[in-house]
BADRENKE-415397 format. One record per residue (C-alpha): residue number from 1; residue in three letters; z negated, x, y negated. Coordinates in steps of 0.02 Angstrom, whole numbers, always signed. Each point is the difference from the previous one (the first is absolute). Example, Ala and Ser with C-alpha at 12.3 -4.5 7.8 and 13.67 -1.06 7.14 Angstrom:
# residues 2
<site><n>1</n><res>Ala</res><pz>-390</pz><px>+615</px><py>+225</py></site>
<site><n>2</n><res>Ser</res><pz>+33</pz><px>+69</px><py>-172</py></site>
//
This chain:
# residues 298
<site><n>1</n><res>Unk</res><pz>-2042</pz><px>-741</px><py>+5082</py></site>
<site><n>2</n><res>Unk</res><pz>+35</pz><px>+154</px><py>+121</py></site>
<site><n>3</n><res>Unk</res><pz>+123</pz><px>+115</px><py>-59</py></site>
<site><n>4</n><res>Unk</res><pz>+178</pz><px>+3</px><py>+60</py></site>
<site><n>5</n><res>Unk</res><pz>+71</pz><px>+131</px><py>+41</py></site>
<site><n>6</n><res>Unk</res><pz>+201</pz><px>+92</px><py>+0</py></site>
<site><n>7</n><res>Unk</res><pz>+50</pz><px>+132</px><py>+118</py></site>
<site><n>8</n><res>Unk</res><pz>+178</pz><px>+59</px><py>-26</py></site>
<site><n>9</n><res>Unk</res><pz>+120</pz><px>+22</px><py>+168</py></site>
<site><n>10</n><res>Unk</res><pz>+160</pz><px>+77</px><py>+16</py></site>
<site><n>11</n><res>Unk</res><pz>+145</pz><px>-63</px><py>+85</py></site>
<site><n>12</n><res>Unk</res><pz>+175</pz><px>+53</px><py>+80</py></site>
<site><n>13</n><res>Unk</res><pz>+68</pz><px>-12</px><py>-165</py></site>
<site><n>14</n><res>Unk</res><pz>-51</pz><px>+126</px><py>-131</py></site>
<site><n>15</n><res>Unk</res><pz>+45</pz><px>-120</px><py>-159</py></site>
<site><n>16</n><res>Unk</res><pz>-124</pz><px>-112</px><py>+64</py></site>
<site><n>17</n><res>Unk</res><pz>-187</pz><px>+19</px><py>+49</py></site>
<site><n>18</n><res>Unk</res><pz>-124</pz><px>-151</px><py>+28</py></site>
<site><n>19</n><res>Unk</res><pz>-168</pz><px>-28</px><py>-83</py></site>
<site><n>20</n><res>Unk</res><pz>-93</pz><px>-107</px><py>+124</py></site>
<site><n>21</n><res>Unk</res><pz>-150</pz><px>-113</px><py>-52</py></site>
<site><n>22</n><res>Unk</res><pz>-183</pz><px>-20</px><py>+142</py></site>
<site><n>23</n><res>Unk</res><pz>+43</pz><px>-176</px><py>-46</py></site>
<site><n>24</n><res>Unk</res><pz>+149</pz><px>-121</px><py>-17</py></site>
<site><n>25</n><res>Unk</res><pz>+105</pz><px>+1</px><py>-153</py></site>
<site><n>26</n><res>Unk</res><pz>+88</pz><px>-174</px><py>+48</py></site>
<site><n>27</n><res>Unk</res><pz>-16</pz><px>-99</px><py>+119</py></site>
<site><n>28</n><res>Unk</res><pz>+162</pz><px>-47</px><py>+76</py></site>
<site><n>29</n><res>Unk</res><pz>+177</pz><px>+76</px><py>-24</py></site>
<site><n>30</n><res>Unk</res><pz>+50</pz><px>+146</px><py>-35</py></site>
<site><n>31</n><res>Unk</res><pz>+114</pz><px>+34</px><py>-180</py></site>
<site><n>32</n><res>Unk</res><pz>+146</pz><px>+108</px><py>-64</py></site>
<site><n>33</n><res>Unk</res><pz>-6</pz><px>+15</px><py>-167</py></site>
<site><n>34</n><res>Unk</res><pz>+168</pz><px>+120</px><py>-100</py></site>
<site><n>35</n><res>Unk</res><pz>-32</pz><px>+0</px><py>-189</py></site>
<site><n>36</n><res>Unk</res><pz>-123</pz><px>-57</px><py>-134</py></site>
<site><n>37</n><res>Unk</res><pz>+94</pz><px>-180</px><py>+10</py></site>
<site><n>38</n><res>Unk</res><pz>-24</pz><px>-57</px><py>+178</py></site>
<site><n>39</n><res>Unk</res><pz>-198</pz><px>+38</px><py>-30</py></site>
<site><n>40</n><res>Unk</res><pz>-18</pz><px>-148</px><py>-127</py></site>
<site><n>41</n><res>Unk</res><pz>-162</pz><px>-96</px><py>+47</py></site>
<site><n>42</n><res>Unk</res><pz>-65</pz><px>+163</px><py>+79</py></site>
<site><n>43</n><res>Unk</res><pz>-73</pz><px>+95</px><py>-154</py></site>
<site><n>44</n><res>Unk</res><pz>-47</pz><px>+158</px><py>+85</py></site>
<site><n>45</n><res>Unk</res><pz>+136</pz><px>+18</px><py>+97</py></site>
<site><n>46</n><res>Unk</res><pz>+82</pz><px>-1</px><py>-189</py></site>
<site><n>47</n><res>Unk</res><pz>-133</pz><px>+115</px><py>-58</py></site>
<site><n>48</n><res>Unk</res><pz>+68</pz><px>+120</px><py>+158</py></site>
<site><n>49</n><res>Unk</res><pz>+182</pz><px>-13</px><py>-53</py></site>
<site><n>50</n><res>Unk</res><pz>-65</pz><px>+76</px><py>-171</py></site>
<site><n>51</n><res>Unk</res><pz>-25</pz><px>+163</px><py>+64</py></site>
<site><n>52</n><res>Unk</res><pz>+186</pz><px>+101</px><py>-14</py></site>
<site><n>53</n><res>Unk</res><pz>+7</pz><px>+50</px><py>+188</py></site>
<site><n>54</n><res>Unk</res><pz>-25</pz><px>-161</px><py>+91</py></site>
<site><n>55</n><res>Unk</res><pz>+167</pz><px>-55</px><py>+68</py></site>
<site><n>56</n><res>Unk</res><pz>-63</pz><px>-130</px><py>+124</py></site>
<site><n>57</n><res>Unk</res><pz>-154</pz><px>-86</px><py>+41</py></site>
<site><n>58</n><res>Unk</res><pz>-46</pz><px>-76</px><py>+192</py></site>
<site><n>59</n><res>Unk</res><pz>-176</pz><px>-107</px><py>+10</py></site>
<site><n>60</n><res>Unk</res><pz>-60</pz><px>-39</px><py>+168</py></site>
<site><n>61</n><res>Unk</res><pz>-174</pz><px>-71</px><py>+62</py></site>
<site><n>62</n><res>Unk</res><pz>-88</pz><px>+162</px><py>-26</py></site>
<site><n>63</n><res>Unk</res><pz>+107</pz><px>+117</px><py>-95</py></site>
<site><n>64</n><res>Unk</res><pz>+102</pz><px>+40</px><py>-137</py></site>
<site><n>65</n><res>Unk</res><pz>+147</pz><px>+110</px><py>+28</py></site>
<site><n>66</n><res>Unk</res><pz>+94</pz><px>+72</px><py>-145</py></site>
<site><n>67</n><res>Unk</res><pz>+173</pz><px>+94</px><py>+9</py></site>
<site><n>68</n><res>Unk</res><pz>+16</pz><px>+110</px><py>-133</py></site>
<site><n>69</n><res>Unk</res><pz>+157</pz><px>+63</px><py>-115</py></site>
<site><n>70</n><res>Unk</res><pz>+15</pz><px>+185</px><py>+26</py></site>
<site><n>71</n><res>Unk</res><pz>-51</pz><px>+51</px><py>-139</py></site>
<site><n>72</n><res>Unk</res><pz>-172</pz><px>+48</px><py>+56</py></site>
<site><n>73</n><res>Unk</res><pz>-88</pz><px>+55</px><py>+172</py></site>
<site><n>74</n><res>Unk</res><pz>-122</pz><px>-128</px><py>+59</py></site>
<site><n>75</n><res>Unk</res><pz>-151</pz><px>+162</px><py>+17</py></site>
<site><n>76</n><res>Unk</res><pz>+31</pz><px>+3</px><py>-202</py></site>
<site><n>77</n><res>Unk</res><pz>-37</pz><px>-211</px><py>-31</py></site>
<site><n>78</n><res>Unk</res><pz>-63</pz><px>-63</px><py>+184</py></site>
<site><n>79</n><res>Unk</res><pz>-188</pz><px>+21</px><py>-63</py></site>
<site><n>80</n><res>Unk</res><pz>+29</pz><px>-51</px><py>-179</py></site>
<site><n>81</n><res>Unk</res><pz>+86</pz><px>-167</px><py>+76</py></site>
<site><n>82</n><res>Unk</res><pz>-130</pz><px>-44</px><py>+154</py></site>
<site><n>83</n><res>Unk</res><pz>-152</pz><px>+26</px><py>-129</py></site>
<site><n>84</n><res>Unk</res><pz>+98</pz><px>-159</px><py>-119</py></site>
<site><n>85</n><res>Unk</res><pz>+19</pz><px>-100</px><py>+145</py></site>
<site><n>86</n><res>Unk</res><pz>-171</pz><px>+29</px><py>+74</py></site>
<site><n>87</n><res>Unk</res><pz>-36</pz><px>-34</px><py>-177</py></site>
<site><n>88</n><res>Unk</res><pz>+69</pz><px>-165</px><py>-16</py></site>
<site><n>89</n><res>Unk</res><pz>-39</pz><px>-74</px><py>+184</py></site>
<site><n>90</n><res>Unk</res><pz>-168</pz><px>+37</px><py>-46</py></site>
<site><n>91</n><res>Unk</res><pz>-4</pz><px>-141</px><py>-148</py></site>
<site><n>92</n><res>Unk</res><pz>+27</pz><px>-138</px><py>+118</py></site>
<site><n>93</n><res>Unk</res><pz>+168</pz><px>-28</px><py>-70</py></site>
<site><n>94</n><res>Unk</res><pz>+153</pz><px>-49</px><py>+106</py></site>
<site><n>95</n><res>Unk</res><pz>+131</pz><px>+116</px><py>+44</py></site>
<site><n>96</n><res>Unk</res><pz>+123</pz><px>-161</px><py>+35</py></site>
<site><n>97</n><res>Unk</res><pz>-10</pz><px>-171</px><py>-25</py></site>
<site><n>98</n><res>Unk</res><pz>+51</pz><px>-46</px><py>+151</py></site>
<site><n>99</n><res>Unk</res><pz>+61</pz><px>-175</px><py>-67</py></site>
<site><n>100</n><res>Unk</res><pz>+114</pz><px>+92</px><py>-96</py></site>
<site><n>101</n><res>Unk</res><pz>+200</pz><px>-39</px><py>+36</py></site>
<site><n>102</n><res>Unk</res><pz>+70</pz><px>+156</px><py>-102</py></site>
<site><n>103</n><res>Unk</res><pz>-81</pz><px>+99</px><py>+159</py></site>
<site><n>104</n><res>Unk</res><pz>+109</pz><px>+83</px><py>+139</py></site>
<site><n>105</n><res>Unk</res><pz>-58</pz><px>+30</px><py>+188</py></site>
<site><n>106</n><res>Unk</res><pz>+59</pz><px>+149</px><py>+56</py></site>
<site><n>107</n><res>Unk</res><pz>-14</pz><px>+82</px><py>+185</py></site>
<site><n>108</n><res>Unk</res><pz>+4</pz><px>+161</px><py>+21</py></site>
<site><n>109</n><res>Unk</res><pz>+30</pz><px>+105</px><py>+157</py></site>
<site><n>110</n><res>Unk</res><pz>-51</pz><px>+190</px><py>+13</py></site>
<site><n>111</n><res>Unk</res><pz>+52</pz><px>+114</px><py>+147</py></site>
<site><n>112</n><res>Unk</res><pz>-107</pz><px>+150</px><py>+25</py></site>
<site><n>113</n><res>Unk</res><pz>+28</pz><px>+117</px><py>+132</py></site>
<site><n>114</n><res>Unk</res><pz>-150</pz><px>+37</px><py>+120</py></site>
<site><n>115</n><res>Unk</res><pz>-63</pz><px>+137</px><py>+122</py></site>
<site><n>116</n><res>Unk</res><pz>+74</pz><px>-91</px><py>+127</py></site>
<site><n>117</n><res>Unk</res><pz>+194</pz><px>+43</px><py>+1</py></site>
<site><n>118</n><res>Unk</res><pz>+32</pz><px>-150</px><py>+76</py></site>
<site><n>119</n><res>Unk</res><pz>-99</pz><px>-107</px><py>-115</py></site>
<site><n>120</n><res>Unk</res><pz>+51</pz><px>-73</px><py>-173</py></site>
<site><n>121</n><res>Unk</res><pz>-116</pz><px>-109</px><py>-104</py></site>
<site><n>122</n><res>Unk</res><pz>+47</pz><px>-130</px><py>-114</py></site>
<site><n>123</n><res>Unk</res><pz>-136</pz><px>-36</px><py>-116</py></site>
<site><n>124</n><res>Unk</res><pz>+11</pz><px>-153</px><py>-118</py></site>
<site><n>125</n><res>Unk</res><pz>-98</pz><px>-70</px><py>-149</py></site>
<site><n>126</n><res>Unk</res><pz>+1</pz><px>-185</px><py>+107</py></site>
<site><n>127</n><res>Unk</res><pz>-125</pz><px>-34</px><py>+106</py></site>
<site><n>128</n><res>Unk</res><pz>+71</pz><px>-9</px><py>+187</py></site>
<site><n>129</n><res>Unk</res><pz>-149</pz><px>-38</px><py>+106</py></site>
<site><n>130</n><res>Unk</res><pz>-207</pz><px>-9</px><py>+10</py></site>
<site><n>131</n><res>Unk</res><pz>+9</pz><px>+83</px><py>+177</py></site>
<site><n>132</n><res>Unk</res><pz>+88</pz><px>+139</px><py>+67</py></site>
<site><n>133</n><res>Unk</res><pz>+136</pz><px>-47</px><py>+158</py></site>
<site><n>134</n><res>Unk</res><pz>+95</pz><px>+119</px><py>+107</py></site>
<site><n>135</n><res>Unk</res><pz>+167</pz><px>-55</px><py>+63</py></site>
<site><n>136</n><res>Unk</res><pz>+60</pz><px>+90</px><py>+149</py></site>
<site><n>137</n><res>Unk</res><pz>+156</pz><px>-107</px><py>+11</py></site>
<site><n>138</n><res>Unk</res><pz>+118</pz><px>-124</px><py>-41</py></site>
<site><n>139</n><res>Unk</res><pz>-105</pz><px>-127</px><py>+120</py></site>
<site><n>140</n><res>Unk</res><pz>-166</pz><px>+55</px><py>-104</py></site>
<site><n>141</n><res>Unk</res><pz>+74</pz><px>-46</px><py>-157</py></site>
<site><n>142</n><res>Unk</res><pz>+84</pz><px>-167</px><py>+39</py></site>
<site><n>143</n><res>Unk</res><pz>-188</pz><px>-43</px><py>+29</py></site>
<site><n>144</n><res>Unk</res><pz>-53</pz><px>+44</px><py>-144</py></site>
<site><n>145</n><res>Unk</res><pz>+111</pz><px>+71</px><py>-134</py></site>
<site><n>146</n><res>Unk</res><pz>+159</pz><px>-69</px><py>-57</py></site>
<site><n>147</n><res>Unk</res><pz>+12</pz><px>+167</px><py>-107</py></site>
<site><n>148</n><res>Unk</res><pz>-45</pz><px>+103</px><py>+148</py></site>
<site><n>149</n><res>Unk</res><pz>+128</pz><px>-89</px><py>+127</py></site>
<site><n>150</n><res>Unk</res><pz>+139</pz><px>+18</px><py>-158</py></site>
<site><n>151</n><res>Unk</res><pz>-20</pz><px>+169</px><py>-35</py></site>
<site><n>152</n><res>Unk</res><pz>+7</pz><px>+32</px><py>+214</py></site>
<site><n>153</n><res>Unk</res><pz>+165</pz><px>-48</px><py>-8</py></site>
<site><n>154</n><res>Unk</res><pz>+56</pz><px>+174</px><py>-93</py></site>
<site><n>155</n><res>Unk</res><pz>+39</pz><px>+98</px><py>+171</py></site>
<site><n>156</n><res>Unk</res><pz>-93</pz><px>+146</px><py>-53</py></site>
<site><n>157</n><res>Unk</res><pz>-185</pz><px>-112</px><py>-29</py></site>
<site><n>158</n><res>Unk</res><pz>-107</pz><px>+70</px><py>+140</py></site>
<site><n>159</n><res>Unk</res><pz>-170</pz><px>-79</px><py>-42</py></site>
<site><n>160</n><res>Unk</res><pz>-74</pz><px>-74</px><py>-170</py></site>
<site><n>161</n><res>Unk</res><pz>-189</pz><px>-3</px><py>-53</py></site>
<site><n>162</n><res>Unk</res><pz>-42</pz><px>-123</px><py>-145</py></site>
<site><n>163</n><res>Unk</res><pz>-142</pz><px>+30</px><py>-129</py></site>
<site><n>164</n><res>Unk</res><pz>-75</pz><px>-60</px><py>-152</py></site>
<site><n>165</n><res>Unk</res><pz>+149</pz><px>+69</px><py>-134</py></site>
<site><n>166</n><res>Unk</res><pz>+115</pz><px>+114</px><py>+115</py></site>
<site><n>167</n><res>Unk</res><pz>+84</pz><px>-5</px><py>+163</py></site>
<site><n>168</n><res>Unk</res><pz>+46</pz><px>+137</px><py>+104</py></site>
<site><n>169</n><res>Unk</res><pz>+156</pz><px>+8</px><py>+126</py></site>
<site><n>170</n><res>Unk</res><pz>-8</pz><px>+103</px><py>+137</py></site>
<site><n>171</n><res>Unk</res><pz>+209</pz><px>+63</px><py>+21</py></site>
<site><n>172</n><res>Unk</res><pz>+101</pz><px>+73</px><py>+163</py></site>
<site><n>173</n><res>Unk</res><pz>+65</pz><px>+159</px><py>-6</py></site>
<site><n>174</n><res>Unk</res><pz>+161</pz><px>-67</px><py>-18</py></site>
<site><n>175</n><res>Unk</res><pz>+22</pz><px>-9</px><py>-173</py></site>
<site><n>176</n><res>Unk</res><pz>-86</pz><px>+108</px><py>-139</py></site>
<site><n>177</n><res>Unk</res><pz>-122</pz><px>-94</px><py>-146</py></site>
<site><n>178</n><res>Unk</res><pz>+100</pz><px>+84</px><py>-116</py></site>
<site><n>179</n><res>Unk</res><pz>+143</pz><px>-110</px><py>+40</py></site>
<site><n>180</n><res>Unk</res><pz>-60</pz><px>-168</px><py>+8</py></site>
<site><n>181</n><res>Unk</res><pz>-171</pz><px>-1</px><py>-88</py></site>
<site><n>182</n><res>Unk</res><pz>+91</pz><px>-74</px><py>-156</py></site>
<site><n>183</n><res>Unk</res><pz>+59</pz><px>-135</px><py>+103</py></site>
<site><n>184</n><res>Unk</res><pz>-150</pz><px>-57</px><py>+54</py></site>
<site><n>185</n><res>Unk</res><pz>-71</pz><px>+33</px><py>-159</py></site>
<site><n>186</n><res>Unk</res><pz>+133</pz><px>-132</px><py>-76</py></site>
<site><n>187</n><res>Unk</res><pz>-53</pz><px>-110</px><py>+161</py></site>
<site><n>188</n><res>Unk</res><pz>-164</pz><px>-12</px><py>-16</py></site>
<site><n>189</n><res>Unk</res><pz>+13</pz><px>-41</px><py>-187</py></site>
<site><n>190</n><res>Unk</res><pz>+119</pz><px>-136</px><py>+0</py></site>
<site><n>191</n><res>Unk</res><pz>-97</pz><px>-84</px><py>+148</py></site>
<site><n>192</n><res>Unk</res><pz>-177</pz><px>-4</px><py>-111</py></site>
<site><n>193</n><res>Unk</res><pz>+95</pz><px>-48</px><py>-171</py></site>
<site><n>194</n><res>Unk</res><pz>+81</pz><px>-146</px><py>+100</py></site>
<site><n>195</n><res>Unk</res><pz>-186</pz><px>-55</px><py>+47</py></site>
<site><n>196</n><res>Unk</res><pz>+48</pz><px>+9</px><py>+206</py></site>
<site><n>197</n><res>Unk</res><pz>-155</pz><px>-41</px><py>+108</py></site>
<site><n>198</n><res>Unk</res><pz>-79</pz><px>+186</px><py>+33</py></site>
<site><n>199</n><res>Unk</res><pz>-119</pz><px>-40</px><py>+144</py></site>
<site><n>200</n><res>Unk</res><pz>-34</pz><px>-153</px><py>+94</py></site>
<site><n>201</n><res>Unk</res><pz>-163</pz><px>-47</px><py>+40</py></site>
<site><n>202</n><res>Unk</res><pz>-67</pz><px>+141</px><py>+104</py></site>
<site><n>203</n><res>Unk</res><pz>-82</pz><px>-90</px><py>+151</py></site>
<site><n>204</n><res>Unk</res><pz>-196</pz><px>+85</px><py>+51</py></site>
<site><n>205</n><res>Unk</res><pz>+57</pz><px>+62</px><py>+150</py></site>
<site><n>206</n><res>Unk</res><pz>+125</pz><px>+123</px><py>-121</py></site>
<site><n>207</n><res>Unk</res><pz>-114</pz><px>+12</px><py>-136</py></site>
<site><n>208</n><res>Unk</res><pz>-151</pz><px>+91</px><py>+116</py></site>
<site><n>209</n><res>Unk</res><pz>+139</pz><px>+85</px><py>+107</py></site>
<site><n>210</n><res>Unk</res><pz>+40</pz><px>+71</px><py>-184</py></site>
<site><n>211</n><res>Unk</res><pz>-166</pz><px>+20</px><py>-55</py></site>
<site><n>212</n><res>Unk</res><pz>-89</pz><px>+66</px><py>+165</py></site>
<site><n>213</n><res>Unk</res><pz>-167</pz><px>-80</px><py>-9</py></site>
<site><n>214</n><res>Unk</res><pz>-104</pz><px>-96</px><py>-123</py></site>
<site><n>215</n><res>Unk</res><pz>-127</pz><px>+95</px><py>-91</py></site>
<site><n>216</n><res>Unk</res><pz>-136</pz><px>-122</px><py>+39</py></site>
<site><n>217</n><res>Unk</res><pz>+11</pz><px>+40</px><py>+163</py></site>
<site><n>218</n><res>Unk</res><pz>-36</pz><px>+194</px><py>-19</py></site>
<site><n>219</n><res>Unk</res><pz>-180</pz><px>+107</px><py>+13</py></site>
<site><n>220</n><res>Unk</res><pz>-37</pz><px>+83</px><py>-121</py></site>
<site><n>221</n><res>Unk</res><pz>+98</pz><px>+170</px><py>+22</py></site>
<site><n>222</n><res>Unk</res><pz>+144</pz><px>-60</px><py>+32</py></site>
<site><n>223</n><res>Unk</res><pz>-10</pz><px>-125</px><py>-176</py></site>
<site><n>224</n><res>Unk</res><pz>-45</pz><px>+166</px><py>-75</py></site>
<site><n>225</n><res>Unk</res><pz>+150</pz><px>+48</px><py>+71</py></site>
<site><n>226</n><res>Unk</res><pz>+112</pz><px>-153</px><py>-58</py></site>
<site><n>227</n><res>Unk</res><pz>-70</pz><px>+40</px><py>-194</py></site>
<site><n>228</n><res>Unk</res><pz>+58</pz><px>+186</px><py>+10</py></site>
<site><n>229</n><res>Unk</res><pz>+156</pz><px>-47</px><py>+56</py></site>
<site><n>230</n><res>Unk</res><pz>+33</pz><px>-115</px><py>-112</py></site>
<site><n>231</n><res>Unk</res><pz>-97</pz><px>+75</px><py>-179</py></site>
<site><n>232</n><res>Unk</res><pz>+77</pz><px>+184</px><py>+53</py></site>
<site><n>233</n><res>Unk</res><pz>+147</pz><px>-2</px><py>+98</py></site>
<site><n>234</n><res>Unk</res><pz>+103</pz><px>-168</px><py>+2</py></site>
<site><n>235</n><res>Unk</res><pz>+33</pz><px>+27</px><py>-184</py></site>
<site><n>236</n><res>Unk</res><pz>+87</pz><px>+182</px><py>+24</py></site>
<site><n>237</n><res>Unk</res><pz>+101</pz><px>-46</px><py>+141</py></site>
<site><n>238</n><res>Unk</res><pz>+75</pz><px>-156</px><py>-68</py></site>
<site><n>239</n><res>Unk</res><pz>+65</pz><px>+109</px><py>-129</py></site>
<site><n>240</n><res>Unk</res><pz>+89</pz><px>+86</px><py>+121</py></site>
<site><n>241</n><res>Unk</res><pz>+35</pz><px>-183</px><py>+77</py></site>
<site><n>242</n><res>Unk</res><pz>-85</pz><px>+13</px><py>+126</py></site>
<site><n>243</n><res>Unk</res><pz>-175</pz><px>-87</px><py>+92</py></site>
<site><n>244</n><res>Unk</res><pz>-151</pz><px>+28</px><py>+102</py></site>
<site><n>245</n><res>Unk</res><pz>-82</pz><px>-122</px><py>+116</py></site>
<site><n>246</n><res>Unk</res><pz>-170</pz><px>+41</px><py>+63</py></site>
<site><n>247</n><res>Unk</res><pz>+15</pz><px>-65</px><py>+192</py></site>
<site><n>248</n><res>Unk</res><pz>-169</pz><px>+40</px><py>+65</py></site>
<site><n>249</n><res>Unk</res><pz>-157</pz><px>+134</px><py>+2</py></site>
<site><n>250</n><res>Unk</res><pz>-73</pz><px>+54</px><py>+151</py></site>
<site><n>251</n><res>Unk</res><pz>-181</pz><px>+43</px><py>-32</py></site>
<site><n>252</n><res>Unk</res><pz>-4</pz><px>+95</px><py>+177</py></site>
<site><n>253</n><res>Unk</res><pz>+126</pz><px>+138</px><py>-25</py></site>
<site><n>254</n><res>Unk</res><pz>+4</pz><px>-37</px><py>-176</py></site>
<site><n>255</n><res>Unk</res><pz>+178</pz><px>-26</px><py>-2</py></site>
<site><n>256</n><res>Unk</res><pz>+106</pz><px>-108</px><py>-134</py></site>
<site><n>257</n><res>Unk</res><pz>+140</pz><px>-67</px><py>+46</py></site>
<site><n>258</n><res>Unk</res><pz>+142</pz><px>-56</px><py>-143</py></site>
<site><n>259</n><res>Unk</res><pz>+156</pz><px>-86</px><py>-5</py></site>
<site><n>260</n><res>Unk</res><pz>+129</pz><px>+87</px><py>-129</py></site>
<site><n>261</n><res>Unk</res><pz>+130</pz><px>-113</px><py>-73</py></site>
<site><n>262</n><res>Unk</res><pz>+151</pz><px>+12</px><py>-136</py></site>
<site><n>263</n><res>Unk</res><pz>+56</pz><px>+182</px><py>-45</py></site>
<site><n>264</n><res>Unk</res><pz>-160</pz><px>+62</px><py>+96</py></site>
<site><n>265</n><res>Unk</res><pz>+53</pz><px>-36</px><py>+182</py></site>
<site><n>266</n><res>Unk</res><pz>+128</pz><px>+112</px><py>+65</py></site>
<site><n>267</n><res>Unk</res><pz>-22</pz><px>+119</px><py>-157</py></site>
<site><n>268</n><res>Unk</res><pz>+12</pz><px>+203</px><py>+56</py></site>
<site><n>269</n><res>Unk</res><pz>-159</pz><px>+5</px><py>-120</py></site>
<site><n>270</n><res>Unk</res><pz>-106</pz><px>-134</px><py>+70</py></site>
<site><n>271</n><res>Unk</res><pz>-82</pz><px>+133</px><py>+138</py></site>
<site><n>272</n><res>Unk</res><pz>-48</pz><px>+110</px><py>-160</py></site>
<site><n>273</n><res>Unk</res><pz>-61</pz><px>-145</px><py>-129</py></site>
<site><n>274</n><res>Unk</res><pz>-81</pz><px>-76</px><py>+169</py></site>
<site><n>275</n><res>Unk</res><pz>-102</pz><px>+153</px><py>+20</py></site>
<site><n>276</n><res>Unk</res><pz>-34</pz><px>+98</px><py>-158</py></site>
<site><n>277</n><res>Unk</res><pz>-5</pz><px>-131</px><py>-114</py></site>
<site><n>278</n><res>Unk</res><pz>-69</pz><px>-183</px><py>+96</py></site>
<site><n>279</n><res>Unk</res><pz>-98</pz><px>+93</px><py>+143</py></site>
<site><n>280</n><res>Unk</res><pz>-68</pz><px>+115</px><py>-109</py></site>
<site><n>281</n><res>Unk</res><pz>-59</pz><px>-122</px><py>-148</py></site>
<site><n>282</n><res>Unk</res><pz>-82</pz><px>-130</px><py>+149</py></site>
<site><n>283</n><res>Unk</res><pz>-71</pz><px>+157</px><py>+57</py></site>
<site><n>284</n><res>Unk</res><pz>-102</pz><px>+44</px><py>-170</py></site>
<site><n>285</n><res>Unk</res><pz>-36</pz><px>-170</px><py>-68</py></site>
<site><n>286</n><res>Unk</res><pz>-91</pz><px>-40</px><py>+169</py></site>
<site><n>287</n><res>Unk</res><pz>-81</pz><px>+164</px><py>+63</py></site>
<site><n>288</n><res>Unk</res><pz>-18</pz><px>-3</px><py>+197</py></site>
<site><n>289</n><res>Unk</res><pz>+83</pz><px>-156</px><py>+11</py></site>
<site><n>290</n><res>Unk</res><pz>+172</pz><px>+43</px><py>+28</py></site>
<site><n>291</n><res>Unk</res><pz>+60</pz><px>+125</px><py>+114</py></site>
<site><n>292</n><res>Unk</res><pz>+189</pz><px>-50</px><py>+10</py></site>
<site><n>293</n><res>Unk</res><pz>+131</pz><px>-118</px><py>-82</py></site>
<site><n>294</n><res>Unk</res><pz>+168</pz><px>-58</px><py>+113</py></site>
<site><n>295</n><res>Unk</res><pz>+148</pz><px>-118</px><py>-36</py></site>
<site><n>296</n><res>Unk</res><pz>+21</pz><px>-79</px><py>+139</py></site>
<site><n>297</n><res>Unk</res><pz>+189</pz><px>-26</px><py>-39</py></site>
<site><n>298</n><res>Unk</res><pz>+47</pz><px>+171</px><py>-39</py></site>
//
């Protein structure tokens, strides 16, 4: 059996940090779990509560997060901890049962601030959607998001871009995140733990208006292209909520065009990240192949 393995994250709150599995833990739900008592039925959850500085204990599909007591710093116990859960995920075992009533669901909702000053992300350990949707407006998301057309009635909600565990809102200047970030925080929160309908189902017309062109369809550069994007750079700007969209490759002038999305579009830093960091990396994984990169929205 391959080897599974634990990478530790942190998150906007320095009690807690998240050990996240290359597989799923459980497979539906997400759980909440307060003292050695609540874990019955979930013996390593039990074995967790053991340890003197674990004050709370969050499983989602492919992660464990643990708040701790403060009693500690997580750089003095995070690798002692991730090496016994690697440890036990590796015997097959099960974290949960997931038939198990003494369980809670919990849903959680992080904001994290982003380059992009007018950006906020709200990450979540539920799983909000298998493709990525921009919402430009309130008319957008009465198509397709009940979540997106709710949270377009706060006044401030410019536009809202949904992906797989996180969605980021694009604000007017008239307010400041500052003051009304935990209120959509709260929002957001209540909507998922009530089980509201996140997206409707996104019609092909959105889904390739979305998702720019199917990679079937591509030569071979630009599906070189598509896996760069996607193995290199998709994963670091999502953490700063944001996307890339590869939109086409012109094998004339060499020219890729993108589509940024979330945080990314609009951001004061996009011309910079666009440049030294995408253009450059295209540039030196395919050697005289690549002579410029340009979002075509920005």
């Amino acid at each position: 059996m391959e080897n599974i393995n634990i990478k530790i994250e942190n998150t906007t709150n320095n009690t807690i940090i998240k050990f996240v599995s290359d597989t799923l833990i459980v497979n539906r739900g997400s759980y909440e779990y307060n003292n050695i008592d609540e874990a019955k039925g979930a013996p390593f959850i039990q074995q967790l509560f053991y340890l003197p500085f674990v004050k709370k204990v969050f499983v989602g599909a492919n992660f464990i997060a643990i708040q701790r007591f403060d009693i500690v710093e997580w750089e003095d116990v995070q690798e002692e901890v991730r090496s016994q859960i690697e440890a036990y995920i590796n015997t097959g075992k099960k974290v949960i049962e997931e038939n198990n009533d003494t369980k809670k669901e919990a849903i959680e909702v992080y904001a994290e601030v982003t380059p992009n000053p007018s950006v906020m992300k709200f990450g979540t350990n539920k799983a909000l959607t298998q493709s990525d949707i921009e919402l430009k407006n309130i008319e957008e998301a009465s198509l397709y998001s009940p979540l997106a057309k709710a949270l377009f009635n706060f006044p401030f909600v410019k536009e809202i871009f949904v992906s797989e565990n996180y969605i980021s809102i694009t604000k007017y200047d008239v307010v400041e995140w500052n003051e009304v970030y935990q209120e959509v925080r709260t929002f957001i929160r209540t909507y998922l733990q009530d089980n509201k309908v996140i997206l409707s189902e996104i019609p092909q017309k959105k889904a390739q208006e979305e998702n720019q062109i199917q990679v079937e369809n591509l030569d071979e550069t630009s599906t070189k292209i598509v896996e760069i994007l996607e193995e290199h750079i998709k994963p670091a700007v999502a953490s700063d909520g944001g996307n890339i969209a590869f939109k086409s490759y012109n094998p004339e002038n060499k020219q890729v065009n993108v589509i940024l999305q979330g945080a990314c579009s609009g951001c004061p830093s996009s011309t910079i990240t666009l440049k030294n960091g995408i253009e450059a990396l295209l540039k030196e994984m395919l050697p005289n192949q690549i002579n410029e990169v340009i979002a075509i929205n920005g």
